[in-house]
N, C-alpha and C positions, 0 to 999 in steps of 0.2 A: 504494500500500500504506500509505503515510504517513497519506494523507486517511481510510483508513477506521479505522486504528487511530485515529487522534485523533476520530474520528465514537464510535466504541465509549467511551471514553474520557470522550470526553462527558455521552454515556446515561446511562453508571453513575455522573458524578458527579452529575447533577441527578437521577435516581434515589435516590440515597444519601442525595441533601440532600432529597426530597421526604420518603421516609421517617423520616428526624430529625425534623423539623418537626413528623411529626403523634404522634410518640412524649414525650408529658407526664408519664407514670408517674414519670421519675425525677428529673423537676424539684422545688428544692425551692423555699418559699417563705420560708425562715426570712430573709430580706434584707429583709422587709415590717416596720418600725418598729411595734411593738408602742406605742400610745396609751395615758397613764394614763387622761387624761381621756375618750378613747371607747370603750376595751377594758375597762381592769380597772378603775376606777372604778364604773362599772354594775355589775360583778358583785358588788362590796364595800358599795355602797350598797342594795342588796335583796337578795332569797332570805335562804338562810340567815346573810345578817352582821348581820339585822335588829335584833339586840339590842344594835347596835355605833351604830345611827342614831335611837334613841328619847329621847335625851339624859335619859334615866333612870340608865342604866351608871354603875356609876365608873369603868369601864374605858376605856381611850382611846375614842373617836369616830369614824367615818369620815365621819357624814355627821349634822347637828343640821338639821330642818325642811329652809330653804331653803339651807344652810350645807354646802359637801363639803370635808371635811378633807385635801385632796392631800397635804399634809407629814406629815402621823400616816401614809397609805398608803404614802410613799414609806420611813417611819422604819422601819414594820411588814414590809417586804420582806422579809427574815431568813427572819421567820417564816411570812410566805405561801408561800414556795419551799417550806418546809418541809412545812406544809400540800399545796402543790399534788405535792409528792413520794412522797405517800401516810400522812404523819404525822395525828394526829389533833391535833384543835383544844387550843389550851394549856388549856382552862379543861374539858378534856375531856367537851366537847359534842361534840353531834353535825354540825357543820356540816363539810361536806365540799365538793369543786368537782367538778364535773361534769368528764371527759376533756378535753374543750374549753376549758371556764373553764378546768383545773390548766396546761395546754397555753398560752395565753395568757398565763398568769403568769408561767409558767416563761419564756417568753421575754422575758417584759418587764423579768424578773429581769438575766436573762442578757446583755440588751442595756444594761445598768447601773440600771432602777429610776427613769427620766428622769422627773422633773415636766415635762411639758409646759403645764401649767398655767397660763392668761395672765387674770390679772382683768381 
């Protein structure tokens, strides 16, 4: 009687565990290190930051020709969060982040704003 309960026993654990395994829905990924330099740096050096990299602006810089300003992105954090929050642009342009871009910021934010940046 012993043997069969610990047979059942068994079933239902590796049953249990097969079913966890293929259950992804509630995994999350937010433990994935958000990259200045390969997440949000792209996003701030084209699209809409493009008046930020023509080195026309008086405005801070993110990005001059072959030059990406990492410390102006990291200084600017504040107000990217804010932006990526649903705020509209300080200079009340139209540039806004796509879910995605706001999403990556947000976390890059979140996880402190890190220059990973190595000359």
């Amino acid at each position: 009687m012993k043997k069969i309960f610990v047979i059942i026993l068994i079933g239902i654990w590796i049953l249990g565990a097969n079913a966890c395994y293929k259950n992804r829905d509630d995994v999350s990924y937010d433990f994935i290190a958000i990259s200045l330099t390969n997440d949000v740096a792209p996003i701030l050096t084209s699209g809409g930051c493009g008046c930020h990299n023509n080195g026309t602006t008086r405005q801070f810089l993110f990005s001059n020709k072959d030059t990406v300003f990492y410390e102006t992105m990291v200084a600017k954090a504040p107000m990217l969060l804010k932006m990526a929050n649903g705020e509209k642009h300080p200079a009340e342009g139209s540039v806004f982040f796509t879910p995605s871009q706001a999403s990556l910021v947000k976390r890059w934010v979140e996880q402190g704003a890190k220059n990973d940046h190595v000359p």
